[in-house]
N, C-alpha and C positions, 0 to 999 in steps of 0.2 A: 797291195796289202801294206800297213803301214808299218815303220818303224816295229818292230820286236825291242822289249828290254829284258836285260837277264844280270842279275846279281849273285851275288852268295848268301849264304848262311847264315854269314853273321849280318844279317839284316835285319833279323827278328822280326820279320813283317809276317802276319799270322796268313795261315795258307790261304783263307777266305779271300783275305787282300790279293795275295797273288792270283788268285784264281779270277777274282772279280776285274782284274787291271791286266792279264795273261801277262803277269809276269814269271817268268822262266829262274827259279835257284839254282843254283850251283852248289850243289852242298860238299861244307867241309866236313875233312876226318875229325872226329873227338877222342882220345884217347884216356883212357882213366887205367894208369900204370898198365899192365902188359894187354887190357883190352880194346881197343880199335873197335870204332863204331860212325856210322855213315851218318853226319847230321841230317835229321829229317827223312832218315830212310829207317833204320838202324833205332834210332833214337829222337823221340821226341821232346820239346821242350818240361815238361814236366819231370819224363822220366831222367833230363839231365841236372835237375834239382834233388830230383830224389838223389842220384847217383854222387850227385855233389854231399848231401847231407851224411851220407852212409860210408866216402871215402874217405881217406886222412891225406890222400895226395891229392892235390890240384889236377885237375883234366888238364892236356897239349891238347893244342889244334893245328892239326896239316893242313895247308894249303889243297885246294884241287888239283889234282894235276891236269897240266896243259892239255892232257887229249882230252880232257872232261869239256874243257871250256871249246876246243874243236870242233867235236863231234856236235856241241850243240846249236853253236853258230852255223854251222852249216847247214843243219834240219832245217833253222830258220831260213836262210837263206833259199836254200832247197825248194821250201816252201812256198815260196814267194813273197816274202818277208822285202820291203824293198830297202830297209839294213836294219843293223844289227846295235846296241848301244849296251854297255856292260857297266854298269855303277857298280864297283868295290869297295870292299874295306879297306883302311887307310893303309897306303901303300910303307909308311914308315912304322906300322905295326905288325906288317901281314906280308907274306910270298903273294899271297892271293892274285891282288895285282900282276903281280911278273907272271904268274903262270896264265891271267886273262892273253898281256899282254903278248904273251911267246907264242898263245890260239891266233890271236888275231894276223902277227903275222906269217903264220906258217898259212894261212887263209890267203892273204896278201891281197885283200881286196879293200879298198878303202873304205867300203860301204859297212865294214866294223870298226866300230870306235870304242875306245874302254877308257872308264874316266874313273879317276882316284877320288872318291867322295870325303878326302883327309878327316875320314869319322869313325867312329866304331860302331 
């Protein structure tokens, strides 16, 4: 099986995309003051325009947490994925990164790699 790739959220890569290339998200928390919302589970691109239009406070974004990016690396691998490759959002913007990077090594297999795409 080849290479598996998985990113996050802020990829904005439209699901077709993903779906068409198996690529695997990661998705981040959005929060819109005391509400919490799963990107791309929870909340749609649309519905986060709308929510933006309709708030007077700016949306937070949480990072994944580390078991997120675990559990998935592993299916892949599980699977017979012969590894694993994790493109993020820029590591000097975002947790994101550090919590790919904390998956891969509690994994501790070489065969995942996570790379800082220094982009938004």
């Amino acid at each position: 099986m080849p290479v598996k790739v998985f990113t996050d959220s802020a990829c904005d890569l439209e699901q077709a995309v993903c779906d068409e290339l198996d690529i695997t998200v990661v998705p981040l928390s959005v929060r819109f003051g005391n509400e919490e919302l799963t990107d791309r589970v929870d909340l749609t691109p649309q519905a986060f325009y709308e929510k933006m239009a309709a708030t007077p406070t700016l949306p937070e974004t949480a990072a994944p947490a580390p078991g997120a990016f675990e559990q998935a690396f592993r299916e892949a691998l599980d699977g017979g994925a012969d590894g694993v490759v994790c493109i993020n959002l820029a590591g000097g913007l975002s947790a994101t990164i550090a919590s790919a990077q904390n998956a891969a090594r509690a994994i501790g297999d070489d065969r995942v790699q996570v790379v800082d795409s220094h982009s938004v």
